[in-house]
VOMARTI-46546 format. One record per residue (C-alpha): residue number from 1; residue in three letters; z, x, y. Coordinates in steps of 0.02 Angstrom, whole numbers, plus 32768, in hexadecimal, padded with zeros to 4 digits. Each point is the difference from the previous one (the first is absolute). Example, Ala and Ser with C-alpha at 12.3 -4.5 7.8 and 13.67 -1.06 7.14 Angstrom:
BEGIN
<1, 'ALA', <8186, 8267, 7F1F>>
<2, 'SER', <7FDF, 8045, 80AC>>
This chain:
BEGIN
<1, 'UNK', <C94A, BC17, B2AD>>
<2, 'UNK', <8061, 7FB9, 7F7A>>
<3, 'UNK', <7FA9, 8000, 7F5B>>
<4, 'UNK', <7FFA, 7F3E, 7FB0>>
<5, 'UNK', <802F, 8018, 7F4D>>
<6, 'UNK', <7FDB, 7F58, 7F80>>
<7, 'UNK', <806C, 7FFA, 7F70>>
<8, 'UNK', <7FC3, 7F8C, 7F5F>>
<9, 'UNK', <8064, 7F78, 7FD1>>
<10, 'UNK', <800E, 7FFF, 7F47>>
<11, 'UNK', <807F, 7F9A, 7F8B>>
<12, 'UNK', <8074, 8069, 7F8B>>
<13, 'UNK', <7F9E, 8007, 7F5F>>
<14, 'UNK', <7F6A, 804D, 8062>>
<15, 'UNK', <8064, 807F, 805A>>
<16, 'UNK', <8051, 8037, 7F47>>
<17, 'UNK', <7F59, 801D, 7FE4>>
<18, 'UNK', <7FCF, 806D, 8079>>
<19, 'UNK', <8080, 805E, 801C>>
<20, 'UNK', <7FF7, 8012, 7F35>>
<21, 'UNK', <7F49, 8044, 8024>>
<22, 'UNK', <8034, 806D, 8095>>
<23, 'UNK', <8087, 8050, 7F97>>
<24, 'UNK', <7F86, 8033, 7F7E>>
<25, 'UNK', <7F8C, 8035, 808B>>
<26, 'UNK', <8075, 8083, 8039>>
<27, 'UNK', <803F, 803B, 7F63>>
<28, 'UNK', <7F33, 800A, 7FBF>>
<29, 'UNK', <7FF4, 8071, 80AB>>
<30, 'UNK', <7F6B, 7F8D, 802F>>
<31, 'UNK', <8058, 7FE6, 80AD>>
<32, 'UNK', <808A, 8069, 805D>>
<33, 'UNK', <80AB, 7FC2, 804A>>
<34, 'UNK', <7FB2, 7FE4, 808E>>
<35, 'UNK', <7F8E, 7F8C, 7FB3>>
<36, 'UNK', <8073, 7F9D, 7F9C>>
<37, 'UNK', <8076, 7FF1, 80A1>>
<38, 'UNK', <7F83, 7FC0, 8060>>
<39, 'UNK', <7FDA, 7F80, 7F75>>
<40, 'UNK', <809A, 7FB2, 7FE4>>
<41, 'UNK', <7FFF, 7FF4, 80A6>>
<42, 'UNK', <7F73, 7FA1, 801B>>
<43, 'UNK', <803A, 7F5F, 7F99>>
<44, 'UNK', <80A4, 7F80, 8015>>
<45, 'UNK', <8044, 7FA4, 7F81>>
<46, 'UNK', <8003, 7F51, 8023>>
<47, 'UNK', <80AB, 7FA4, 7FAE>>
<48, 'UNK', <7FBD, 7F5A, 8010>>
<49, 'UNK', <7F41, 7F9F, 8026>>
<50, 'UNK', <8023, 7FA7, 8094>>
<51, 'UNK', <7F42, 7FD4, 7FFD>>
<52, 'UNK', <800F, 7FA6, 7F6D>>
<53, 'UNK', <809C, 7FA9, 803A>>
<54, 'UNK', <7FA7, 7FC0, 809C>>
<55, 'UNK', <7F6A, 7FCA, 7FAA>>
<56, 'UNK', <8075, 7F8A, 7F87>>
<57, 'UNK', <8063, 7FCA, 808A>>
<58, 'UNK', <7F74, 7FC7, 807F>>
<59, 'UNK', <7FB7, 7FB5, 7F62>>
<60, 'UNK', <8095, 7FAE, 7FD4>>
<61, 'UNK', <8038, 7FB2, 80C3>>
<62, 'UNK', <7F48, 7FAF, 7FEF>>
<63, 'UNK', <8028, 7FC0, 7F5B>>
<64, 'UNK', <8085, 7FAE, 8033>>
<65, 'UNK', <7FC6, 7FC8, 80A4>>
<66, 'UNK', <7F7F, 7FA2, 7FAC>>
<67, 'UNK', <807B, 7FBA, 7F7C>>
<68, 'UNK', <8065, 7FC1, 80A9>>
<69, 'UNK', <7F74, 7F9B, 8049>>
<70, 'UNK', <7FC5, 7FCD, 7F4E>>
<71, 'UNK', <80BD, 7F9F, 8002>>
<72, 'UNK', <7FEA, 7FCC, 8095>>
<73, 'UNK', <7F5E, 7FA9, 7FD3>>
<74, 'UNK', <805E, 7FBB, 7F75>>
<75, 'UNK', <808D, 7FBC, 8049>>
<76, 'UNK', <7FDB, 7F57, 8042>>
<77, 'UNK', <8085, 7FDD, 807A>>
<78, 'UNK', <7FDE, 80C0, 8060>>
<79, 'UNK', <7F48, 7FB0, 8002>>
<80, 'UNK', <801E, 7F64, 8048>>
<81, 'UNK', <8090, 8057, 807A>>
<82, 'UNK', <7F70, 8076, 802B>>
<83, 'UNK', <7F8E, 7F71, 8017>>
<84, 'UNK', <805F, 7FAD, 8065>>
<85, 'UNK', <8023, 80A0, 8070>>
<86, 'UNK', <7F41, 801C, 8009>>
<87, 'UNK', <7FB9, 7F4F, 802A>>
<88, 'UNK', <7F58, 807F, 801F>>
<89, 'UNK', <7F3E, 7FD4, 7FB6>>
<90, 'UNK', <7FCD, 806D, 7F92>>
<91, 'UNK', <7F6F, 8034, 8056>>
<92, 'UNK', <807F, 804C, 808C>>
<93, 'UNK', <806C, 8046, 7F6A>>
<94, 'UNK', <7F5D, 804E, 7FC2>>
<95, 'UNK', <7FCC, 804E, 80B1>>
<96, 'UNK', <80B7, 8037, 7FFE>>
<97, 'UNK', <801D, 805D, 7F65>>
<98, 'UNK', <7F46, 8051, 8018>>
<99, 'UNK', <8039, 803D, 80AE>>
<100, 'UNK', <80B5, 8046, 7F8D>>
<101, 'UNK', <7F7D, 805B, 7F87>>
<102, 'UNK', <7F9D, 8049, 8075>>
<103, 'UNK', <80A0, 8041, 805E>>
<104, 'UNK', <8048, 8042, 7F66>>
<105, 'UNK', <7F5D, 805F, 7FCE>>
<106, 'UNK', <7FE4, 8032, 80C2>>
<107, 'UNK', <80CB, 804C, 7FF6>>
<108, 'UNK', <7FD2, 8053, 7F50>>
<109, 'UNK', <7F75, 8052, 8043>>
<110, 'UNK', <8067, 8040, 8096>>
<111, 'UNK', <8088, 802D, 7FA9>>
<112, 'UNK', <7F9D, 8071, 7F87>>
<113, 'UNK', <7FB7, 8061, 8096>>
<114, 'UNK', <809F, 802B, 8041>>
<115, 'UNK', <805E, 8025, 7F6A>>
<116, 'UNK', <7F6F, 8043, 7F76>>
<117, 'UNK', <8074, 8050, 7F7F>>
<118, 'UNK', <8065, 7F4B, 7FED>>
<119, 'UNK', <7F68, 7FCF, 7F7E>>
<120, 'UNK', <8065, 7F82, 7F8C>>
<121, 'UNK', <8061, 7FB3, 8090>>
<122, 'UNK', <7F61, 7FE4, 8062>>
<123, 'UNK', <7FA5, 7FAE, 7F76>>
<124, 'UNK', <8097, 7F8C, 7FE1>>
<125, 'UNK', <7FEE, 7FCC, 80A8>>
<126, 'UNK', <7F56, 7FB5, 7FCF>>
<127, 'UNK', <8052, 7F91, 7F97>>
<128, 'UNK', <8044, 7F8E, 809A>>
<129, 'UNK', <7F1F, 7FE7, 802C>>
<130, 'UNK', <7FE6, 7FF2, 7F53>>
<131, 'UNK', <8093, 7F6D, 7FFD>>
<132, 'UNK', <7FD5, 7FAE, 80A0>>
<133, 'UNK', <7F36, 8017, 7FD9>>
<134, 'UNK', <802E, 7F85, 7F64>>
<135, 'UNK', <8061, 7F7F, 8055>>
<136, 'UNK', <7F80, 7FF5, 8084>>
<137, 'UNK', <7F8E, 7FE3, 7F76>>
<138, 'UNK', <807D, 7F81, 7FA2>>
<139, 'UNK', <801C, 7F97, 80A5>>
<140, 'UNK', <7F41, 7FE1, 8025>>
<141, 'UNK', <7FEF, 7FB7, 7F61>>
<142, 'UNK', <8079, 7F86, 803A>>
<143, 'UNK', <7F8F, 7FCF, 8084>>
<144, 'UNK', <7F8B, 7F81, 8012>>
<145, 'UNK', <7F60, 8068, 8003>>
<146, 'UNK', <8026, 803E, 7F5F>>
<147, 'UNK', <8077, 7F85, 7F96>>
<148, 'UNK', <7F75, 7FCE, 7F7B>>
<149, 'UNK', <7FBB, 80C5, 7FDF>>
<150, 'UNK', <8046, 8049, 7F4A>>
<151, 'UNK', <8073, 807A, 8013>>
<152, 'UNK', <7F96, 809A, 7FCE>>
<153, 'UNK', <7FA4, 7FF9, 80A0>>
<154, 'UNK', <80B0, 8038, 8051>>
<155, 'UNK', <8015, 8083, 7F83>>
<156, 'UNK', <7F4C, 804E, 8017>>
<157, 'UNK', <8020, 7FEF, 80B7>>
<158, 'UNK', <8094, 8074, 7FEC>>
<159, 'UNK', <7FAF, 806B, 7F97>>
<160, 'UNK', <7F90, 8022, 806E>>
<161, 'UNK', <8079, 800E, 808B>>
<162, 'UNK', <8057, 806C, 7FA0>>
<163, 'UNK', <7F71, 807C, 7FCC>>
<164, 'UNK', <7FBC, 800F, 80B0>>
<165, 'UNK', <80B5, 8030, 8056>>
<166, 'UNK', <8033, 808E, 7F5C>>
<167, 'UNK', <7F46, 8046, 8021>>
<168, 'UNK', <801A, 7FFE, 80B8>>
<169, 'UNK', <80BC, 803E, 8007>>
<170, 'UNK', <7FF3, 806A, 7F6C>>
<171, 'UNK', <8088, 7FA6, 7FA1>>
<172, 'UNK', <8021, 8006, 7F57>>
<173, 'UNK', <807F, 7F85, 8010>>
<174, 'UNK', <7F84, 7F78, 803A>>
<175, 'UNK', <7F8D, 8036, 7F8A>>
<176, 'UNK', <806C, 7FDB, 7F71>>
<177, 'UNK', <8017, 7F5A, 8045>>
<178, 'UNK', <7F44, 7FE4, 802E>>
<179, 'UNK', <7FF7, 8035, 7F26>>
<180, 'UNK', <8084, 7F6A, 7FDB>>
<181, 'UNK', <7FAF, 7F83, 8068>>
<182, 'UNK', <7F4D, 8026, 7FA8>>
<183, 'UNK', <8043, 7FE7, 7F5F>>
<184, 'UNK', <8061, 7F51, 8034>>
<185, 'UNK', <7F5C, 7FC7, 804B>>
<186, 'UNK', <7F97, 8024, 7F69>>
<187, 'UNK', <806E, 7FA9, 7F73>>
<188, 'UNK', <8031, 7F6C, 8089>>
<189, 'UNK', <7F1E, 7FFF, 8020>>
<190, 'UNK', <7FE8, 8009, 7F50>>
<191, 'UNK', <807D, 7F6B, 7FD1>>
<192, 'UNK', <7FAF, 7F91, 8094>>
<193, 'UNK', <7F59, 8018, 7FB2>>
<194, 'UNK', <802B, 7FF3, 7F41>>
<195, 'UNK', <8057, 7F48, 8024>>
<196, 'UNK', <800F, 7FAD, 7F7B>>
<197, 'UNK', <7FF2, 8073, 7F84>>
<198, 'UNK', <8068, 8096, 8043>>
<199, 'UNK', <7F73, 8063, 7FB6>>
<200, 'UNK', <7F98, 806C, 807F>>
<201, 'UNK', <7F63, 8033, 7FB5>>
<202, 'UNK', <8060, 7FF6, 7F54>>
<203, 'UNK', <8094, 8069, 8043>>
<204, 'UNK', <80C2, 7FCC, 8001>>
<205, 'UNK', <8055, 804A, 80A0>>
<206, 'UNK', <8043, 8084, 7F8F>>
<207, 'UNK', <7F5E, 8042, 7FDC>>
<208, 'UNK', <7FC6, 7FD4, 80C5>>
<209, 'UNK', <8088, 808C, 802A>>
<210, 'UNK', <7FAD, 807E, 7F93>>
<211, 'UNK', <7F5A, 7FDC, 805B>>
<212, 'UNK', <8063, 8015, 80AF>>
<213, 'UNK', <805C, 80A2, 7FAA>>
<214, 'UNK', <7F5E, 804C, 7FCB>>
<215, 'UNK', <7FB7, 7FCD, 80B4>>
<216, 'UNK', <809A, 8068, 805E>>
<217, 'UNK', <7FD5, 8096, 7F96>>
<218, 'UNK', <7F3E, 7FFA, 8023>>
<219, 'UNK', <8043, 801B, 80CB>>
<220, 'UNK', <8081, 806F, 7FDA>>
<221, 'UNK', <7F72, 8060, 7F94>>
<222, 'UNK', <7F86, 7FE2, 80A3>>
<223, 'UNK', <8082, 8044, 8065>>
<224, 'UNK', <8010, 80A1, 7F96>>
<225, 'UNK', <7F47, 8023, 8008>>
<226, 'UNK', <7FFC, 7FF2, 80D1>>
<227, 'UNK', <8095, 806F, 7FFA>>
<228, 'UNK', <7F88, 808C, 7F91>>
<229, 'UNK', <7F77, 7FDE, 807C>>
<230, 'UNK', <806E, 800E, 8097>>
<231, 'UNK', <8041, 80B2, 7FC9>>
<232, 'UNK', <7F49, 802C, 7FC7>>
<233, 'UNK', <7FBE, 7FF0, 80AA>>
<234, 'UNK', <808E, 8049, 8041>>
<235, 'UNK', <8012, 80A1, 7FAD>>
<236, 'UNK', <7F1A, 8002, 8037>>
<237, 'UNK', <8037, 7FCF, 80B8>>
<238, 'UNK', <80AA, 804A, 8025>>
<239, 'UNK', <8087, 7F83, 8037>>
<240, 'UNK', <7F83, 7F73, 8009>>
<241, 'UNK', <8028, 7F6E, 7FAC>>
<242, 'UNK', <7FB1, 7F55, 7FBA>>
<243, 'UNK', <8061, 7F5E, 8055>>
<244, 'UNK', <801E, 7FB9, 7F43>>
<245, 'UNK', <804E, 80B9, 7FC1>>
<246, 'UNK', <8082, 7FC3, 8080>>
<247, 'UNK', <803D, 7F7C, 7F99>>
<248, 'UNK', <7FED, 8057, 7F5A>>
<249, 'UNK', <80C1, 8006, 7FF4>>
<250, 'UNK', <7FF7, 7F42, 7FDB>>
<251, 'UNK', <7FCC, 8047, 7F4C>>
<252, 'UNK', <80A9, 8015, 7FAD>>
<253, 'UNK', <8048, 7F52, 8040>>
<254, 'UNK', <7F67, 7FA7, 7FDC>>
<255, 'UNK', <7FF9, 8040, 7F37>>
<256, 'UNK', <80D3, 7FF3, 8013>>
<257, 'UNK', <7FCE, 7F3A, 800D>>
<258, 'UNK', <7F79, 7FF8, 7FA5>>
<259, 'UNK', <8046, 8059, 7F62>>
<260, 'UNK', <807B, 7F85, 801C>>
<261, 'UNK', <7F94, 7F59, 8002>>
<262, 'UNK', <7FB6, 804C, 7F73>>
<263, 'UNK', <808E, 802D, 7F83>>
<264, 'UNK', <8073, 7F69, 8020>>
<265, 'UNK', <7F5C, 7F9A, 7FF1>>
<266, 'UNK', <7FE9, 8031, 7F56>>
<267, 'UNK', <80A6, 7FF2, 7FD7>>
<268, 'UNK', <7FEF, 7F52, 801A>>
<269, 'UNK', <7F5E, 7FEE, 7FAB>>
<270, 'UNK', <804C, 8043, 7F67>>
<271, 'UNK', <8093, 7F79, 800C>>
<272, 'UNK', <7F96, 7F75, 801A>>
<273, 'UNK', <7F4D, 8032, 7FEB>>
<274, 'UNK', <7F78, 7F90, 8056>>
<275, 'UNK', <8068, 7F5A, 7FE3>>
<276, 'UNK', <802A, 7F90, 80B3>>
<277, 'UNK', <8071, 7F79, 7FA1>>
<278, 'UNK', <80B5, 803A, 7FCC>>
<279, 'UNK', <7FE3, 7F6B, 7F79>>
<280, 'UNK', <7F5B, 806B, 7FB4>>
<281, 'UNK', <8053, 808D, 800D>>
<282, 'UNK', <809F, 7FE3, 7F9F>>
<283, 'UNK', <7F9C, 7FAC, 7F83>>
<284, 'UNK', <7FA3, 80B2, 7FD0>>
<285, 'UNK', <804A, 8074, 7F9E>>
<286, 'UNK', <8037, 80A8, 8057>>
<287, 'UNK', <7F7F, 806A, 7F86>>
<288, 'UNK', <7F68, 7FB8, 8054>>
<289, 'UNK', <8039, 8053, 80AE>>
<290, 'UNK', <801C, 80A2, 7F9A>>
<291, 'UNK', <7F38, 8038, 802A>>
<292, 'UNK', <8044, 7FF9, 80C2>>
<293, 'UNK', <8085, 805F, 7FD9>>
<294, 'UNK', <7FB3, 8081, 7FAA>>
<295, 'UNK', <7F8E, 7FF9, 80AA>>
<296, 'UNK', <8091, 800C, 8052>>
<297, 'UNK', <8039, 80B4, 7FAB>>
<298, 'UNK', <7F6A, 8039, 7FFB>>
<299, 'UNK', <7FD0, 800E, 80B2>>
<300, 'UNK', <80C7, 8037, 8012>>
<301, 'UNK', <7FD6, 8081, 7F97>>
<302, 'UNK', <7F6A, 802E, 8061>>
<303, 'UNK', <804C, 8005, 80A6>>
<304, 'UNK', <8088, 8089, 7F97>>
<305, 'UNK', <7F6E, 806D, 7FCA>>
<306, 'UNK', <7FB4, 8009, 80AE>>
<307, 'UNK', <80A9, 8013, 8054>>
<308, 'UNK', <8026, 80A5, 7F7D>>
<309, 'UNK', <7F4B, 802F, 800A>>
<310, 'UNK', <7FEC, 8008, 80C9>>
<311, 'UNK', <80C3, 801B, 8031>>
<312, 'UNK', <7FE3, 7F4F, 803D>>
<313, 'UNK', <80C2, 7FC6, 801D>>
<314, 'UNK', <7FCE, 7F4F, 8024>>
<315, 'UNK', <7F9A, 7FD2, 7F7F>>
<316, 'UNK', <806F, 8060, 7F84>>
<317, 'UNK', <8089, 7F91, 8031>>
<318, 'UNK', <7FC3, 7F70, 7FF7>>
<319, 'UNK', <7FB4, 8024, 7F62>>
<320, 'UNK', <80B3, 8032, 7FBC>>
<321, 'UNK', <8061, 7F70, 804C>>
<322, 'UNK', <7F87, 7F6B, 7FCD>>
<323, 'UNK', <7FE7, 8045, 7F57>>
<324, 'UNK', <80BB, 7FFB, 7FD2>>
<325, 'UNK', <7FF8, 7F49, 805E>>
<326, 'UNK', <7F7D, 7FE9, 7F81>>
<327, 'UNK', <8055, 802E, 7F6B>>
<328, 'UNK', <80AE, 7FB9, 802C>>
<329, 'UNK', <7FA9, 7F52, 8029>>
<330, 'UNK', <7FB5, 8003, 7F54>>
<331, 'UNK', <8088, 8032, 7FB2>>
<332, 'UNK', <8065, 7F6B, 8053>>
<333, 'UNK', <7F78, 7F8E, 7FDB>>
<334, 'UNK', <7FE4, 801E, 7F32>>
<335, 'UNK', <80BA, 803A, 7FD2>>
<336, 'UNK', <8086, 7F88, 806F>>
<337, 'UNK', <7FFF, 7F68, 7F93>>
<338, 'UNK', <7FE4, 8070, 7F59>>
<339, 'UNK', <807D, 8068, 8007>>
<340, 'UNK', <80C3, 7FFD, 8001>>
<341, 'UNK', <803A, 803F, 80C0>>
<342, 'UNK', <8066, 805D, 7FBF>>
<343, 'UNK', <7F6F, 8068, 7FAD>>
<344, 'UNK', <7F91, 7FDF, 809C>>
<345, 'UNK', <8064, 8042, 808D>>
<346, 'UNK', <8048, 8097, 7F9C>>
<347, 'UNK', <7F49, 804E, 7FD3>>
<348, 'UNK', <7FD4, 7FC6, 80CD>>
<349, 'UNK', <808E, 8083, 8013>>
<350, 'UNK', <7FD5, 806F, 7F8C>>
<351, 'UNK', <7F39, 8016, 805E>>
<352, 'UNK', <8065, 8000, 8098>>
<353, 'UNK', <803E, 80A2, 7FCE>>
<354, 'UNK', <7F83, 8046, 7FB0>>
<355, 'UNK', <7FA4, 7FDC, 80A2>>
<356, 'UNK', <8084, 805C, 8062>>
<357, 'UNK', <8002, 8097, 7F81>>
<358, 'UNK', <7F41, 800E, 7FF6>>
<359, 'UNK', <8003, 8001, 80C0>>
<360, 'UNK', <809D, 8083, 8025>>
<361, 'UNK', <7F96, 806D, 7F85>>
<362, 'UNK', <7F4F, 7FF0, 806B>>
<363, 'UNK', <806A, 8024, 80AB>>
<364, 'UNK', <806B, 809C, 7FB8>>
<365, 'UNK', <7F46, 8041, 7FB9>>
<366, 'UNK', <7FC1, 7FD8, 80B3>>
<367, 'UNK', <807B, 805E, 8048>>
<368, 'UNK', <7FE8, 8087, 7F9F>>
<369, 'UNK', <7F4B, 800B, 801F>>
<370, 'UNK', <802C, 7FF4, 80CA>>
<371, 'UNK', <8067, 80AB, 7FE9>>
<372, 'UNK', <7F95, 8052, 7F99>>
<373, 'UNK', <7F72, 7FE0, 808C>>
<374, 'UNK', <806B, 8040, 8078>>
């Protein structure tokens, strides 16, 4: 019977490492030849990430896919050529492209059962439901039944739509899109109710987003406690599992989004604080938004103490990139007209690289760390 033997894919760096580690191994006598054979052995280095390279280039054909039917929209005489091609109702046109959603969801699904280990692929195919689910949506509007109801109904509808089928098929994908369509339902909600003032309950949209932002987080936080509770029970009951620790793994994209909301809503906030009219705003001078910005930092540098604190990646980069969003926005905002450009963009260089030096530093200590673990 012949013996199955599974070799670890590792890039270059990380088999430097090890083998590094194996050498002093040997030469410490902690293992034999044998040993250290049978180690080297037991890894392959891996020239280039091909995972990575699929997941930017699925990401990227949907990208542009939806930039080629946003110019289609756009285009005028394509729309009336396609109008004319299509003398349909849109009630039929709405039947239609739900019966093209479900299809694409029903392939997905097949498709993933027969080919499992094609995970990125698969969940790109999603895309085509999640496409089709909208235009469904997007043509009943156009129907009689429905032409005087505000537009957020549509987008809770496909919120909803899309929260049901990423539960139900497990998608992240969906998910992600169920996230978006929450958050374009709850500023479009908002701004229906605050007419005329374009003040909800005091709040600009700006600060509405940090409200949605903070909202994301609470689930992705809700979704982190079922998945504690699911392994809890499971580690009491064997291999038994609770049905929400099955969709724990919505965690990570759900606080991926809502960091997101969050940080770029703050962003704003400390641009234009709570102010609705660009006439207002310009009228203010830029040191009364500078308690927003110092908001702003702060949580940025709270999200970098928790990220070094727990090993936290996300937060920790988030933290790192908004703050220097922070500070370079500032910086823009106080010192363009002030200074000579000459001046300005030679000391924007001049953090640039300190930035780069500082950061070459932290990575060569890192990697010396990493070998001296090993």
């Amino acid at each position: 019977m012949t013996e199955l033997r599974l070799v670890m894919k590792i890039n270059k760096r990380q088999a430097k490492t090890l083998n590094e580690a194996i050498t002093q191994w040997e030469k410490d006598e902690r293992i034999n030849a044998d040993t250290a054979k049978s180690l080297r052995n037991s890894y392959e280095v891996v020239g280039f990430d091909w995972k990575l390279l699929a997941v930017y280039s699925f990401w990227i054909a949907i990208t542009c896919f939806v930039i080629s039917i946003g110019v289609l929209l756009a285009d005028d005489y394509l729309m009336a050529l396609l109008a004319t091609l299509i003398d349909t109702p849109a009630s039929v046109l709405s039947v239609i492209s739900a019966v093209l959603a479900a299809g694409s969801f029903a392939f997905g699904v097949k498709r993933r059962r027969r080919y499992p280990e094609k995970y990125f692929s698969n969940e790109a195919m999603y895309f085509f439901g999640v496409l089709w689910t909208a235009v469904s949506v997007g043509f009943l509007r156009e129907t009689a039944w429905f032409t005087e109801t505000h537009v957020a109904f549509f987008l809770l509808a496909l919120t909803l739509i899309y929260g049901v089928i990423g539960f139900r098929l497990s998608s992240m994908l969906v998910w992600i899109f169920a996230l978006l369509s929450f958050a374009a339902w709850g500023l479009e909600q908002t701004s229906y109710f605050a007419e005329p003032s374009a003040y909800f309950l005091g709040l600009n949209m700006a600060w509405r987003l940090v409200v949605i932002g903070l909202l994301v987080l609470a689930t992705a936080w809700w979704f982190g406690r079922q998945k504690m509770a699911g392994t809890t029970i499971s580690a009491n009951q064997g291999s038994s599992t609770t049905p929400l620790h099955k969709f724990a793994y919505l965690q990570e994209p759900t606080r991926f989004i809502g960091l997101f909301y969050l940080m770029f809503a703050l962003w704003l906030v400390s641009l234009v604080g709570n102010h609705t009219n660009a006439a207002t705003w310009s009228k203010v001078s830029q040191v009364s938004f500078l308690p927003w910005a110092l908001l702003s930092g702060l949580v940025c540098l709270g999200l970098l103490y928790h990220g070094i604190k727990h090993a936290d990646k996300l937060t920790r980069s988030f933290g790192i990139i908004f703050l220097l969003i922070n500070l370079y926005t500032r910086y823009f905002e106080y010192f363009w007209d002030a200074m000579h450009k000459t001046v300005f963009f030679a000391l924007l260089a001049l953090s640039f690289w300190l930035i780069g030096t500082k950061a070459e530093k932290l990575w060569q200590l890192s990697h010396i760390k990493e070998n001296e673990e090993a």
